[in-house]
C-alpha positions as CSV (number, residue, x, y, z in Angstrom):
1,X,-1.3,-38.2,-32.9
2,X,0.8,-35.1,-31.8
3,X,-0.8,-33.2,-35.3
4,X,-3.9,-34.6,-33.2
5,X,-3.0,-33.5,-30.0
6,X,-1.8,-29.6,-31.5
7,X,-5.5,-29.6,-33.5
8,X,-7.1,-30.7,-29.9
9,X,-5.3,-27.7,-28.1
10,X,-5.7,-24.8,-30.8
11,X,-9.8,-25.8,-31.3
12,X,-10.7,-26.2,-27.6
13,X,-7.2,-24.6,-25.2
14,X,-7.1,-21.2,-26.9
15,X,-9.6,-19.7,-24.8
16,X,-7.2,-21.4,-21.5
17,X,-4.0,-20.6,-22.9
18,X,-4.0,-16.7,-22.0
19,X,-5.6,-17.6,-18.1
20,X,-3.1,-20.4,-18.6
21,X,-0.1,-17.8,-19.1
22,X,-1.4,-15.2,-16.4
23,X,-2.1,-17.5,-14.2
24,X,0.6,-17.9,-10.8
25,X,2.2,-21.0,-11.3
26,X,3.9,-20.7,-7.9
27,X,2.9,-17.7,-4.9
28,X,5.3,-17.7,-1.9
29,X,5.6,-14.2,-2.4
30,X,2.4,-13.1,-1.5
31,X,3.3,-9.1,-1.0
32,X,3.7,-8.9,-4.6
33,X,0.8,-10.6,-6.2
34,X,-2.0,-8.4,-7.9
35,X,-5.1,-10.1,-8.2
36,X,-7.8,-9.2,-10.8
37,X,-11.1,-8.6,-8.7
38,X,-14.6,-8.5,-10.3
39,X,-18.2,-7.2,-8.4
40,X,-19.8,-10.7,-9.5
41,X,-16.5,-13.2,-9.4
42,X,-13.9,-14.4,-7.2
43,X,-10.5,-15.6,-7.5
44,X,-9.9,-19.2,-6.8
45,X,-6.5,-21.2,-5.9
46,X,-6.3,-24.6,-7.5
47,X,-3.9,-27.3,-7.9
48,X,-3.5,-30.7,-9.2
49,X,-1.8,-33.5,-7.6
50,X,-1.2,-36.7,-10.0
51,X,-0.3,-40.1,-8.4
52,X,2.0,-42.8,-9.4
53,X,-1.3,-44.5,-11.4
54,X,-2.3,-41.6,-13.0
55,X,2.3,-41.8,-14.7
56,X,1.4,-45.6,-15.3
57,X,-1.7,-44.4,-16.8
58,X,-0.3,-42.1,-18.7
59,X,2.6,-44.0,-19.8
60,X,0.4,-47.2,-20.8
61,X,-2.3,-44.8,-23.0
62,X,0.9,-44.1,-25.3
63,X,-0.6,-43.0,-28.5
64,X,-4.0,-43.4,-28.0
65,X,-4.0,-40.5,-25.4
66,X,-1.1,-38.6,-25.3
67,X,1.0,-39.3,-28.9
68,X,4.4,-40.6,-29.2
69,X,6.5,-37.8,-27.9
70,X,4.6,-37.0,-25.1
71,X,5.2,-38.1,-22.0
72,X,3.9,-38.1,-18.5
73,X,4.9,-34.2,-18.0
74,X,3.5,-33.4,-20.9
75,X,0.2,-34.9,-20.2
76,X,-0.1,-33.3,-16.3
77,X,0.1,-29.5,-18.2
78,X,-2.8,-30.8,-20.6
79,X,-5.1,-31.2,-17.7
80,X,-4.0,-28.3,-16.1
81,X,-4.7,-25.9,-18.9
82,X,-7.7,-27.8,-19.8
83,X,-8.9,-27.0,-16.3
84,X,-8.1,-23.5,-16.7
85,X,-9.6,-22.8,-20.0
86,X,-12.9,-24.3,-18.2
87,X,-12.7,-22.4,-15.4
88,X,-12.3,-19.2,-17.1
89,X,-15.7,-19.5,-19.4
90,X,-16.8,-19.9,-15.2
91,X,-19.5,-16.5,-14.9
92,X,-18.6,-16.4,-10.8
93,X,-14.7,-17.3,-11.4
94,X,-12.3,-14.4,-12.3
95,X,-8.9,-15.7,-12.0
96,X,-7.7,-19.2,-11.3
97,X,-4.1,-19.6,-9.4
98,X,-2.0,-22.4,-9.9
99,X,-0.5,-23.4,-6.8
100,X,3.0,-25.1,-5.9
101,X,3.0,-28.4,-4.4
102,X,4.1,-26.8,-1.2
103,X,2.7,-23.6,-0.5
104,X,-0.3,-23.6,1.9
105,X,-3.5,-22.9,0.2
106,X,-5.3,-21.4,3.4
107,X,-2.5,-19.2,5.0
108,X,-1.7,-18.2,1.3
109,X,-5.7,-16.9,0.7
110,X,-5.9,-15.0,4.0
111,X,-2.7,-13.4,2.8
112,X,-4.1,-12.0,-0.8
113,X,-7.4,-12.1,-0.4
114,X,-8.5,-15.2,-2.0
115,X,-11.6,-16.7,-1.0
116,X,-12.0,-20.2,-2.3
117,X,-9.4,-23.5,-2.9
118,X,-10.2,-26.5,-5.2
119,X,-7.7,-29.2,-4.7
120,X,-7.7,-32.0,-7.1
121,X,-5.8,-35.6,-6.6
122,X,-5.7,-37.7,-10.2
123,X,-5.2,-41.6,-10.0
124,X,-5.8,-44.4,-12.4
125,X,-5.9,-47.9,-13.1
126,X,-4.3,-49.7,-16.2
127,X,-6.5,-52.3,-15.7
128,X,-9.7,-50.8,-16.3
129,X,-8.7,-47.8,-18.5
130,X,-9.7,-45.4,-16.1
131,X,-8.9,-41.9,-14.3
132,X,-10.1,-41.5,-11.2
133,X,-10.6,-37.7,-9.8
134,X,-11.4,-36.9,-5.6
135,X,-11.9,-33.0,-4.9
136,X,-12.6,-30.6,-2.7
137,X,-13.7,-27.6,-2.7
138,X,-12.8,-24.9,0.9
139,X,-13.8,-21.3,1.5
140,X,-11.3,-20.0,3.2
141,X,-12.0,-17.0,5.4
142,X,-15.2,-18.7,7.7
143,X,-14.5,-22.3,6.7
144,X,-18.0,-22.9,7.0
145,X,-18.4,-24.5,3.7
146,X,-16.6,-27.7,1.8
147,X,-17.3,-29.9,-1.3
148,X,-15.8,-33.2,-1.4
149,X,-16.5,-35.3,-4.4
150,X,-15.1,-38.6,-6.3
151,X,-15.5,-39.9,-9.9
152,X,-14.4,-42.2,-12.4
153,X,-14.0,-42.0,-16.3
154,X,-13.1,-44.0,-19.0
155,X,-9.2,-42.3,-19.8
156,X,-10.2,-39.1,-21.6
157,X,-8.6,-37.9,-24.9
158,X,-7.1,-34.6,-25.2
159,X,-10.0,-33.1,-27.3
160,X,-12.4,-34.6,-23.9
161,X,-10.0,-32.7,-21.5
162,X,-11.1,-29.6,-23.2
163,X,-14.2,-30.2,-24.3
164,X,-16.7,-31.7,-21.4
165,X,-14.4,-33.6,-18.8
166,X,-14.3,-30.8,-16.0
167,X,-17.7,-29.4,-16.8
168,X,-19.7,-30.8,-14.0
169,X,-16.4,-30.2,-11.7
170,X,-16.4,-26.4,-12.6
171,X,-20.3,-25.7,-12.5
172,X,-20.3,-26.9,-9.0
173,X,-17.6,-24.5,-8.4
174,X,-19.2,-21.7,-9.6
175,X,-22.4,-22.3,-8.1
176,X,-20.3,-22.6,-4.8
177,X,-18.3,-19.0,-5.4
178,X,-21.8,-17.6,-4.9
179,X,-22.0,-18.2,-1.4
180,X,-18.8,-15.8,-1.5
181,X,-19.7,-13.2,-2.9
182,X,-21.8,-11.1,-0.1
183,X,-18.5,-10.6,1.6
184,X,-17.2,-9.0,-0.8
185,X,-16.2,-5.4,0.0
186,X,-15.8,-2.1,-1.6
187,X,-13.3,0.1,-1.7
188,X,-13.5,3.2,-4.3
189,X,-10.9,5.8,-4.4
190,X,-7.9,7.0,-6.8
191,X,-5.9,4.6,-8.9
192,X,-2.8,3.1,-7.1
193,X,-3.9,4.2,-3.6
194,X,-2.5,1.1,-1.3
195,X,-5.3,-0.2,1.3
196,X,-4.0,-2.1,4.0
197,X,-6.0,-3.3,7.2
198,X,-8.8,-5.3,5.3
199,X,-6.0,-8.1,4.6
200,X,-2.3,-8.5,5.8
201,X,-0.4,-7.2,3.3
202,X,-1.7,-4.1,1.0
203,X,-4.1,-4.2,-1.8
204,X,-3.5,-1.5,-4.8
205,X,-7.3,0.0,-6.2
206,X,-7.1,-0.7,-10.2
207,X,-7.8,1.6,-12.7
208,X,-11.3,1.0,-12.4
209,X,-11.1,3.0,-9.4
210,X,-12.8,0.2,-7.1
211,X,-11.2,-2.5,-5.6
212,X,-13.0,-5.9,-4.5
213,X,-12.2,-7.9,-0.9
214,X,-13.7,-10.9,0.4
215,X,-13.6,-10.3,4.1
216,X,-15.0,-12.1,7.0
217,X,-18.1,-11.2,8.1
218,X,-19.2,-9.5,10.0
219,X,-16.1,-7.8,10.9
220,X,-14.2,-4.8,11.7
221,X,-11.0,-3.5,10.3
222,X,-8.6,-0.7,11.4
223,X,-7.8,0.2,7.6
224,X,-5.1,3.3,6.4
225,X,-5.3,4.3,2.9
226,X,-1.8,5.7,0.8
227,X,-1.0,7.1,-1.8
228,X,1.7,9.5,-2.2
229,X,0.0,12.3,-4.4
230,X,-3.1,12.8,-1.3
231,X,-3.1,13.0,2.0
232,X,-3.1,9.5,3.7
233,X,-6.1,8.2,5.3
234,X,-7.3,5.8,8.0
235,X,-10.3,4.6,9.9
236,X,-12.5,1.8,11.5
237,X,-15.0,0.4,8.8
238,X,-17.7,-2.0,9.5
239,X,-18.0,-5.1,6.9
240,X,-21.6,-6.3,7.2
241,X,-23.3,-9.2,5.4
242,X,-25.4,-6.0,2.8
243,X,-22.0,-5.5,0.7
244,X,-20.7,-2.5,2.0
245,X,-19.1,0.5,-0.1
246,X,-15.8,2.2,1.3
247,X,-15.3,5.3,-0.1
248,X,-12.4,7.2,-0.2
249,X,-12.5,10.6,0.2
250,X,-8.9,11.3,-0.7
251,X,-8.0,15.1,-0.6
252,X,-4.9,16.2,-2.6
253,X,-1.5,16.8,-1.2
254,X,0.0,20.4,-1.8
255,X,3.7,20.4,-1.8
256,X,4.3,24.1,-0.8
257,X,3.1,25.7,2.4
258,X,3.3,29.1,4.3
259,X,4.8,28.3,8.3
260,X,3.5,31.2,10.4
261,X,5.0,31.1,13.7
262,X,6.5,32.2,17.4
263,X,10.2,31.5,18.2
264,X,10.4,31.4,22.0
265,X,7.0,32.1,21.7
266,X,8.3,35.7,21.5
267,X,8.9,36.7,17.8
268,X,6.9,36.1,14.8
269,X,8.7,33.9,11.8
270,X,7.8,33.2,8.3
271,X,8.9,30.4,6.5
272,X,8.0,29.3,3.0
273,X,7.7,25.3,2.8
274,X,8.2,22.2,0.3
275,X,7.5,18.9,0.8
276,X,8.1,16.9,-2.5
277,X,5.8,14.3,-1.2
278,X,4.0,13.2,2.1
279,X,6.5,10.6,3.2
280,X,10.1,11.7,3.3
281,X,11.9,15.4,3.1
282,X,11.3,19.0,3.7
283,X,12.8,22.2,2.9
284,X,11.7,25.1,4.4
285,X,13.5,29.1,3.4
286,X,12.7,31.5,5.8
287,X,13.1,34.6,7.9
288,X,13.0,35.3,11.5
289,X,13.4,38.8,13.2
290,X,14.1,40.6,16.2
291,X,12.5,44.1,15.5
292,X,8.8,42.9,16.4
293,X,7.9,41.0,19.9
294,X,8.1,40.9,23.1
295,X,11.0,41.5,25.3
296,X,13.2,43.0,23.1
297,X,15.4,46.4,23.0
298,X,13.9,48.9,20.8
299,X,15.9,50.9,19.0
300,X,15.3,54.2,20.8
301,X,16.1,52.1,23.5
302,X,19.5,51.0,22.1
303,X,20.5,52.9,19.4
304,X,23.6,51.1,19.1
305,X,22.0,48.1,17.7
306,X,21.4,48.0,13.8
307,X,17.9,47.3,12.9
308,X,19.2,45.4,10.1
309,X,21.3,42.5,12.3
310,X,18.3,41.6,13.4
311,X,16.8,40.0,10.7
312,X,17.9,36.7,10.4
313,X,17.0,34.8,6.6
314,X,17.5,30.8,7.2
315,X,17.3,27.4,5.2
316,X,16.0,24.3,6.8
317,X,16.1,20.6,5.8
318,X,13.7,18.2,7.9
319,X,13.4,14.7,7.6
320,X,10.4,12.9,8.7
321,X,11.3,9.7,11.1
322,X,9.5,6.5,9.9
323,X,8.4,5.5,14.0
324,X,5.4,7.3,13.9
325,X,3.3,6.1,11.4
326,X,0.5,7.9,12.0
327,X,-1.5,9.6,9.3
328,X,-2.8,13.0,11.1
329,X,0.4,13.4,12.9
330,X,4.0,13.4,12.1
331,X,7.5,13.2,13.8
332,X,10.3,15.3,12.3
333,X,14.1,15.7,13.1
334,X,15.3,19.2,11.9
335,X,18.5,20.9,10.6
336,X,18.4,24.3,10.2
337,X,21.0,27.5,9.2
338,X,20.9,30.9,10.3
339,X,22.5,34.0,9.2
340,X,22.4,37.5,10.1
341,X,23.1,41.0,8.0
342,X,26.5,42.7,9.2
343,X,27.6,46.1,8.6
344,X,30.9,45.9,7.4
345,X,32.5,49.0,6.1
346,X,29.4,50.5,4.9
347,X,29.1,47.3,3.4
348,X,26.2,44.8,4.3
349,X,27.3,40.9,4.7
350,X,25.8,37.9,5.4
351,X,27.4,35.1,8.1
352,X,26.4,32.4,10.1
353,X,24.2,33.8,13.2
354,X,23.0,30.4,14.4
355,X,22.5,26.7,13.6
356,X,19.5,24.7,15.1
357,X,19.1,21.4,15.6
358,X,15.0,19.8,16.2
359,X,12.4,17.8,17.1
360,X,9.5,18.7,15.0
361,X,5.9,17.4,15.4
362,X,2.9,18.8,13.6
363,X,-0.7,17.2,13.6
364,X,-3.3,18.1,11.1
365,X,-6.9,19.9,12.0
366,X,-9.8,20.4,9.8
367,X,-9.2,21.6,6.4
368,X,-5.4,20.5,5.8
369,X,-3.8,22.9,8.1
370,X,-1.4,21.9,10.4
371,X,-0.2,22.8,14.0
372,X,3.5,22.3,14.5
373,X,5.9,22.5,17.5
374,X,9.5,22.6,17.4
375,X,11.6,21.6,20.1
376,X,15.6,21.5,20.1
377,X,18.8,23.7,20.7
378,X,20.5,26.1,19.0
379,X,24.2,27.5,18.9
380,X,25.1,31.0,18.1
381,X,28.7,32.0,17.6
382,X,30.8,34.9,19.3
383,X,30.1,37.0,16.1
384,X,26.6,36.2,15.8
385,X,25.2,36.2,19.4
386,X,21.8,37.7,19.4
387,X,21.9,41.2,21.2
388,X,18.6,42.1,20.5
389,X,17.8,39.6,23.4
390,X,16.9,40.5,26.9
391,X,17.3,38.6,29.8
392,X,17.0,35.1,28.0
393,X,17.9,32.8,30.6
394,X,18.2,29.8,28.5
395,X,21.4,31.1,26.9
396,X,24.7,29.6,28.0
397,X,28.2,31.1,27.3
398,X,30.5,29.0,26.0
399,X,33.2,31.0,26.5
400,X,34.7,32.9,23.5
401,X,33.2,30.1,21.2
402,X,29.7,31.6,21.5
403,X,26.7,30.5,22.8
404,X,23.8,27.7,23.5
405,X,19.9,28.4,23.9
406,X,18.2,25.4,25.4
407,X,15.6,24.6,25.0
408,X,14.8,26.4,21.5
409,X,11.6,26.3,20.4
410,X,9.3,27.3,18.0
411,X,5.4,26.3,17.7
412,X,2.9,27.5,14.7
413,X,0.3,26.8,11.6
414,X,1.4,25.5,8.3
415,X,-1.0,26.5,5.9
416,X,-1.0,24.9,2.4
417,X,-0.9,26.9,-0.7
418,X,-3.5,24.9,-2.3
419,X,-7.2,24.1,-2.3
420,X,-8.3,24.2,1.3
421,X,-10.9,20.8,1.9
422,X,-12.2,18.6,4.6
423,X,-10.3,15.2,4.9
424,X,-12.9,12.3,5.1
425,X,-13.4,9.0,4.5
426,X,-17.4,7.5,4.3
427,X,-18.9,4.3,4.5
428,X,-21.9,3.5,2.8
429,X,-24.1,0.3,2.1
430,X,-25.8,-0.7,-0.8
């Protein structure tokens, strides 16, 4: 009977043995599961729960059913992969998710975005050589919609599992997945993009480039769309009952930039940027000056100054601070290291002329450019006071340590040294 039982699973389980294996035999962590969507199928979570008849059944059937070696556990993965393997020749069913006894089926399908549960509870009864099967089928999202039905049959032998027993069980539950398909929304953009808002945890676009929700409906969502090679999006969308289409018009991110700005709102500044990615570090080299601007000695004025002190090349390392999540604007905290050309002995060297410490925020405006304002202090040293200043109130000596400019700030355009586009995101219905 187990040569039986191997012939049973290799003529009718092969096609259930590979849903069988992808399947999720237990989901409590819900942030990580990746769920196959299809236009035209939905994902359903199942489970089975066996009674103490159904092990007496079991156990009594012996070899007629089950073979000599196999026992009760053995016979509760039969019908399970049986039920798979009948699910997946389903045309409306595209994945079917084993659950755990103790995972919540409806907080568990809000989480991931699975629209339907079939529950099954197998009994028995020696007496009568019988199985007896009550299920029910939910949709989650509206819970407008259940199934609740009850059979008997006659104890079924392997080869029935997977031939005809769940037939009539599975047609019904693809007739009912039809109801759930007009909530299903779409959402095209680039492979690996992250959309969150449209569920509670984030839902990664395949490499088809669309991605398939069932939503309630109607509804509307506050969505953000990430992926760290283009510039994040977000929005408001609309889910209506005509299948909506949500596409992503996901404009490239360009590491490098140009920083033109005003320091003090006085002299110009140039700094060259890059930002490895959208999230995280900066580093900016740079070079303010002195020479041009307002409010400053010129050098017929003072010809004791050198023209050349007054250029001041600097490196700068930002960081951008994870409390603003916002996708237009951004919240940085600045480092940044000044020096300034010295004429020593006919001899030009380079020391420390300031060090700055900021608040950076920046907000973006039509076709990726970026205003920015920098807010902070900065400390000069005895040597490497600023003399090309005039009447700068917001210095303060520090004795023969140096000096402090508060506030210090700076505020300018980033522009990105890259192809210059419209960020957008549209909606569309089909």
């Amino acid at each position: 009977m187990v040569r039986r039982f191997v012939r049973a699973v290799l003529r009718w389980g092969w096609c259930g043995l590979l849903p069988a294996f992808l399947s999720v035999a237990s989901l409590p962590a819900e942030e990580e599961t990746q769920l196959e969507t299809l236009p035209n199928a939905v994902n359903v979570l199942y489970r089975i729960i066996f009674d103490e008849n159904f092990y007496f059944v079991a156990q009594a059937a012996g070899p007629y059913l089950w073979g000599d070696s196999v026992g009760p556990i053995g016979a509760q993965e039969a019908w399970y992969l049986s039920l798979e393997a009948t699910l997946g020749n389903m045309p409306h069913i595209a994945q079917a998710l084993r659950l755990a006894p103790d995972v919540d089926p409806m907080q568990l399908g809000i989480a991931i975005g699975v629209p339907l549960v079939l529950e099954i509870q197998v009994g028995g009864s020696i007496d009568r050589a019988e199985v007896s099967i009550a299920y029910q089928i939910r949709e989650i999202f509206t819970e407008e919609g259940s199934i609740h039905r009850q059979f008997t049959h006659t104890i079924p032998r392997q080869e029935d599992l997977f031939a005809y027993f769940w037939l009539s069980l599975a047609g019904e539950l693809d007739t009912f997945a039809l109801r759930v398909l007009k909530p299903l929304v779409e959402i095209r953009g680039r492979t690996g993009t992250q959309v969150s808002g449209f569920t509670p945890s984030p839902q990664e676009i395949p490499d088809s480039g669309s991605l398939f929700l069932a939503v309630p409906m109607p509804g509307t969502f506050r969505w953000k769309a990430l992926h760290k090679r283009y510039v994040p999006l977000e929005g408001i969308f609309l889910a209506s009952q005509e299948q909506p289409v949500l596409e992503l018009k996901q404009r490239r991110f360009y590491p490098f930039s140009l920083d033109l700005g005003l320091v003090q709102g006085r002299s110009p500044e140039l700094w060259f940027s890059w930002q490895p990615n959208y999230q995280g570090w900066r580093l900016r080299i740079g070079l303010q000056q002195q020479i041009l601007g307002i409010g400053y000695f010129s050098p017929l004025d003072s010809p004791e100054i050198d023209n050349r002190s007054l250029w001041f090349p600097g490196v700068e390392v930002a960081y951008r601070l994870p409390i603003h999540k916002s996708s237009v604007a951004r919240l940085f905290v600045a480092v940044t290291l000044m020096g300034r050309l010295y004429d020593v002995y006919d001899f030009l060297s380079l020391r420390l002329g300031s060090a700055l410490l900021s608040l950076g925020y920046d907000w973006e405006i039509p076709w990726g450019f970026r205003l920015f304002v920098d807010l902070g202090l900065g400390f000069s040293p005895q040597e490497g006071f600023v003399l090309g200043d005039r009447d700068n109130l917001f210095q303060i000596t520090l004795g023969d340590t140096g000096y402090l400019e508060i506030p210090r700030f700076r505020l300018g355009i980033r522009v990105p040294l890259g192809k210059w586009e419209k960020q957008k995101a549209t909606a569309v219905s089909q």
